[in-house]
C-alpha positions, 0 to 999 in steps of 0.5 A: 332782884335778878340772878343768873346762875350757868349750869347744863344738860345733855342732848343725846351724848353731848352737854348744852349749857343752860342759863339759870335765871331768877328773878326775884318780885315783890308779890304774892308767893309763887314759884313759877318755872318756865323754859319747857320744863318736864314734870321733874324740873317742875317739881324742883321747886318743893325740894329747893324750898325744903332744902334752902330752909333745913340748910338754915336759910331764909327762903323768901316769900316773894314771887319767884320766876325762874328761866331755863334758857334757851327757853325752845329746849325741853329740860329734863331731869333733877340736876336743876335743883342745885343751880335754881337754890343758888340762884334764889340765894344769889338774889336774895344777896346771900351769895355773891353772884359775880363769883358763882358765875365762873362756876357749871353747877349742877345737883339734886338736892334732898329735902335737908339740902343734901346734894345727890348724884345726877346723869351726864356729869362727864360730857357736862364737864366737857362741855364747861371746860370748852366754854373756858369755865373756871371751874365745874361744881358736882355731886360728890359722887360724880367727881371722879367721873367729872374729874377725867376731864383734864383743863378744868377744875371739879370741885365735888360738894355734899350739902348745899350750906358748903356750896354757900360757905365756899361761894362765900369765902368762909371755906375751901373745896378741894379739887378732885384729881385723878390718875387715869393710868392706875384707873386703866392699870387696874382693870386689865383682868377677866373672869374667864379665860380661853384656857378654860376652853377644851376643844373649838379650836377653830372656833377660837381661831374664828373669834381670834379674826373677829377681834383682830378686825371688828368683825361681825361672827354668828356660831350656829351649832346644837345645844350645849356646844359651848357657843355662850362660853366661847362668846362670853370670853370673847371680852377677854381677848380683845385689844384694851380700850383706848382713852378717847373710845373710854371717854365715848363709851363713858359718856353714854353709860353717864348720861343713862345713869349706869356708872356705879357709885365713884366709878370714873371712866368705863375701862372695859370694852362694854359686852352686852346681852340683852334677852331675845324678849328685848323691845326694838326701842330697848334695842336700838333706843328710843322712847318718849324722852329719847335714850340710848339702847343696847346698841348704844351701851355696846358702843366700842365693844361687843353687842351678843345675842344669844338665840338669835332666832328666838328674837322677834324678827321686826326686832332684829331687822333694826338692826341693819342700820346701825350696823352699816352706819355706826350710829344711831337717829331717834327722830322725834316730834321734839328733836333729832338725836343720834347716837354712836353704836360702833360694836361688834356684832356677836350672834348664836343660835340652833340650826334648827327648833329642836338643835340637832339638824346635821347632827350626826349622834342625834337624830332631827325632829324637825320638819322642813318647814319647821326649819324654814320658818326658824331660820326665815326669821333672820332675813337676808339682808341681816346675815350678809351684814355679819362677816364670818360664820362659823359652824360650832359641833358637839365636843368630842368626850377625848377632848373634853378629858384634855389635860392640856390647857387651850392657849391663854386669852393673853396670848390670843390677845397680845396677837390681836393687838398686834394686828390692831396695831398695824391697822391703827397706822394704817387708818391713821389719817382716816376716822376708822379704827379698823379693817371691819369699818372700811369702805370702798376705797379702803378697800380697793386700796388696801386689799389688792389680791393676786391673779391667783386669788382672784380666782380662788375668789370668783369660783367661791362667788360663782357657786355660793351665789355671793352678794357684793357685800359678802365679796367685800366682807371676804376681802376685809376679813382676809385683810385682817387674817394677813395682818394676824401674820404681820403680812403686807400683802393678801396671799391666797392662803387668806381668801381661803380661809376668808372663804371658809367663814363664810359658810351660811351664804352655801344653799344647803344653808338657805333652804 
């Protein structure tokens, strides 16, 4: 007897459906999969088997052929095992397949027919909700990250025999529901603060214009300058993550698998800092069976790579791509798959091998050519794609001794927000979000300068030999400090300071 069950998997970031057919022949046993299954879906068969019989079911000795169609897809992964029993005991008339039709069903189960949590639940129930299912059936511990999908039923399950018994009408499941406002309400506070910072405050005023416009930033300054510290309190002072960029970073952390256990959605934008040993497919994604990398998990945040000359230099010219573009292509033999990668680029590092070059309470001990083969590491074409640079100094023992708390990261961030506001009506019929992702138009539109500044502009282009990039960057990240003082207009005291960040493209800096 045939049987059809609907279930689903995840190419990239986004859910495909799946047709689980199975069909049930009078032969000698067997249990044959086809529909280019990996070695886990094939496996499948042994703890379906296991599963059907410790949950107090007959398992028949019949030859069985199970389909995954569309059948030119590879299939991937463990959640298959839920969707193949029922289908077995669908054919086998133990469950009534018309009802279990209505149904996305998707599980792993255990050998005594336990249903353990899959990857990629969210876009799969985003997927079932736009196929007009009556409801999706999950592992119970991805039922609230299912259930932050409005429009459909989840229904999250344990064992397999309950799945049977609610098909069967002898038990109710009920419907998962949650509050997404007290998910967002509960997760506003940091660890760290601004106000735990003494001294850098133009290097806090850095980062403040950062956050307000997206921007790029690399601190380069001597050991022990407070270039980490400031970086990791840069989460602290950006403005909250919205539903729809939750929805985006929640969906690739799913289909990784790096949700913790009953978490719904990502609240926070993502700060991620991988280790300069870090691979380029670890990077930028990859592998035989493609999945996103740290670029990826950055997605709607912050991406901080601390030393970052310490990283291999074929590593870090990946990285040009996705920050011009956004996203991010893995091309296979087998498939094509993008995936977003809109964050902030965050970057430290040492003038020099020994960290005191221009230092002046410590003496260098590097060589010229030292010094040239440590900053060659990061090419030309990288440095223009980072807007501002900033210069971090050894804190002075006066300010390290403050009483005075810095100004808090509420304050810092309630301005932040502010200008992100202003930014949010301003894009409001474009598909960016803020004033680092304009382009060209954008920009001739929205960042017109007077004659004044004009020339402020073309003496600074004059004599740092700036790119047309670097020119675009100043009049974006002027743009954004305008819009920190809730201006209209761009004023010379703006591409001033646009200006100053820009302090790496000076020669005595290139050599």
């Amino acid at each position: 007897m045939l049987a059809k069950i609907l279930s689903s998997a995840v190419i990239g970031i986004d859910a495909y459906l799946i047709e689980v057919e199975v069909d049930i022949m009078p032969g000698l046993p067997t249990f044959t999969t086809v529909g280019l299954p990996e070695a886990s879906v094939k496996e499948s068969k042994e703890r379906v088997k296991s599963a059907i019989n410790n949950s107090g079911f007959i398992f028949p000795d019949d030859r069985i052929t199970v389909n995954l169609a569309p059948a030119n897809i590879k299939k991937e992964g463990t959640g298959f095992d839920l969707p193949i029993a029922l289908g077995i005991l669908a054919a086998t008339n133990i469950i009534p397949q018309k009802i279990s039709s209505n149904y996305l069903i998707l599980g792993e189960l255990s050998l005594d027919g336990r249903i353990k949590a899959v990857k990629g639940s969210l876009p799969m129930a985003i997927a079932a909700k736009t196929a007009h299912y009556e409801g999706i059936i999950v592992p119970y511990d991805n039922g609230r990250e299912a259930s932050v999908v409005k429009g459909i039923s989840v229904y999250p399950v344990k064992t397999l025999s309950q799945v049977v018994n609610f098909f069967r009408g002898f038990s109710q499941i009920p419907a998962e529901v949650t509050d997404i406002s007290a998910i967002f309400d509960r997760n506003d506070k940091f660890d760290v603060d601004f106000s735990e910072v003494k001294g850098q405050e133009h290097v806090k005023r850095a980062l403040e214009v950062a956050a307000a416009g997206g921007h790029n930033l690399i601190m380069i300054g001597p050991p022990g300058a407070g270039k980490t510290m400031l970086a990791k309190r840069l989460a602290s002072i950006l403005p909250p993550i919205t539903f729809d960029e939750s929805i985006e970073t929640t969906k690739i952390f799913s289909v990784v698998g790096m949700l913790a256990k009953g978490q719904a959605l990502i609240t926070k934008r993502p700060f991620r800092s991988p280790h300069h040993t870090v691979s380029d497919a670890g990077l930028i994604g990859g592998g035989q069976v493609p999945r996103p990398g740290e670029v990826s998990l950055a997605h709607n945040g912050v991406l901080f790579l601390d030393e970052l000359s310490e990283f291999k230099k074929h590593v870090l010219e990946v990285l040009r791509q996705p920050l011009e573009d956004q996203t991010v292509t893995i091309s296979r033999a087998s498939s094509t798959i993008t995936y977003p990668s809109s964050f902030m680029l965050v970057a430290a590092m040492n003038p020099c091998p020994c960290g005191y070059f221009s230092d002046p309470k410590h003496e260098c001990r590097c060589s010229y050519q030292q010094i040239h083969r440590y900053r060659s590491k990061i090419s030309g074409p990288l440095m223009d794609r980072i807007d501002i640079h900033v210069e971090v100094p050894a804190v002075p023992y006066r300010d390290l001794m403050e009483k005075f708390n810095s100004e808090s990261s509420e304050n810092i961030r309630n301005r932040v927000s502010a200008a992100r506001e202003l930014q949010s009506q301003r894009f409001a019929r474009s598909k960016i979000y803020c004033n680092a992702q304009m382009n060209s138009r954008h920009i001739k539109k929205y960042c017109k300068i007077d004659d004044a500044s004009c020339s402020l502009l073309e003496s600074a282009i004059d004599k740092l030999g700036l790119s047309a990039r670097a020119y675009n960057r100043i009049l974006k990240i002027a743009r954004t400090i305008a819009d920190l003082e809730a201006e209209n207009h761009i004023k010379i005291d703006h591409i001033s300071e646009a200006i100053q960040y820009r302090s790496l493209d000076r020669s005595k800096h290139l050599t």
